[in-house]
C-alpha positions in Angstrom: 116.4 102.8 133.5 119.2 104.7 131.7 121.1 102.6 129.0 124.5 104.2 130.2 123.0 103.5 134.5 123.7 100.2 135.9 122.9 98.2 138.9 124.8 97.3 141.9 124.5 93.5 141.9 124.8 93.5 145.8 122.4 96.0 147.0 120.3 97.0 143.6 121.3 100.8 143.6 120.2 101.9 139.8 123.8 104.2 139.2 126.3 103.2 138.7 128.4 104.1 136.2 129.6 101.0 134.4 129.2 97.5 134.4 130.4 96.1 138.0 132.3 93.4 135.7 133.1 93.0 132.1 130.5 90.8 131.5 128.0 90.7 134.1 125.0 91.1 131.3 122.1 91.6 134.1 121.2 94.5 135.6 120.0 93.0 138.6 120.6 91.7 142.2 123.0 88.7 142.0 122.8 85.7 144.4 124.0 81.7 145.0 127.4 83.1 142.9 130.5 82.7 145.2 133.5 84.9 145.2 135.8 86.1 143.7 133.6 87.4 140.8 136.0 87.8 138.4 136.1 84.4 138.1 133.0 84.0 136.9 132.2 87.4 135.6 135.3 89.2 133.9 137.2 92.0 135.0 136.0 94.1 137.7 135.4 97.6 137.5 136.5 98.6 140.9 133.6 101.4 141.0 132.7 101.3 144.7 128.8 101.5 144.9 127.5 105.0 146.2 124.7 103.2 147.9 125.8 99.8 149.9 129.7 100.8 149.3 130.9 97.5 147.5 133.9 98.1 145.6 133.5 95.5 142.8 137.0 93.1 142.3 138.6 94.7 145.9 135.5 93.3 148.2 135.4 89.7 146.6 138.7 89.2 145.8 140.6 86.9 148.3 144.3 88.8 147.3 143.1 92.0 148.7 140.8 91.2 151.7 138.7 88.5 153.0 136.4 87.5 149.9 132.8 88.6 150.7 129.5 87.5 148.9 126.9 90.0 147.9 124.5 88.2 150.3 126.8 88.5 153.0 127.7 92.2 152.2 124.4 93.4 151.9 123.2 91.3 155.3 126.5 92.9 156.8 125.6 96.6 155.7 122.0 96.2 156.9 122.6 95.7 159.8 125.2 98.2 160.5 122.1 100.7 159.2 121.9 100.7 155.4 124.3 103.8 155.8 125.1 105.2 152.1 129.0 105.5 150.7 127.7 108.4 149.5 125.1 110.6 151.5 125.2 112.7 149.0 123.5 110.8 146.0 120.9 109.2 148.4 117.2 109.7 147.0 114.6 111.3 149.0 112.2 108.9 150.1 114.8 106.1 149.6 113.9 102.9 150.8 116.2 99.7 150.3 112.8 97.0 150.0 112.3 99.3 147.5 114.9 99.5 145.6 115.4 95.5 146.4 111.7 95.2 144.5 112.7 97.6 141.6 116.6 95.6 140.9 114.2 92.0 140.5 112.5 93.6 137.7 
């Protein structure tokens, strides 16, 4: 992985372009963390995710919606299809248990 690529904490997409919070250290899947993340984490970044479409400090913050776990974002957005935020960046051959497997590493 890319020094300057990070990981989407929800879904494990490896692209984003900066650290979902301040100081979220891990490049990996986070779980048993409730929202809001900020608490815990630092400043969000507010990058939505071209993959799962979590927008980091707007989809866990109670202020601007209904706060929403990673777990239950990612189990929501699975089952709506896995559709991408962003068609455009999706990899061919793209499979989420894959990418799941690669964001544990």
């Amino acid at each position: 992985m890319d020094k300057d690529e990070f990981v989407c904490p929800c879904c494990g997409y490896r692209g984003l372009t900066q650290s979902p919070y301040k100081n979220m250290l891990a490049n990996r899947i986070v779980r048993g963390v409730e929202p809001p993340y900020e608490q815990v984490f630092g400043n969000p970044s507010y990058e939505i995710c071209a993959c799962c479409g979590f927008e980091f400090g707007n989809d866990d913050d109670p202020g601007t919606s209904e706060p929403v776990s990673f777990e239950d974002y990612l189990i929501n957005w699975i089952d709506s299809g896995c559709k991408w935020f962003d068609s455009d960046l999706m990899p061919d051959e793209w499979s989420l248990e894959n990418q799941l497997d690669l964001a544990k590493q």
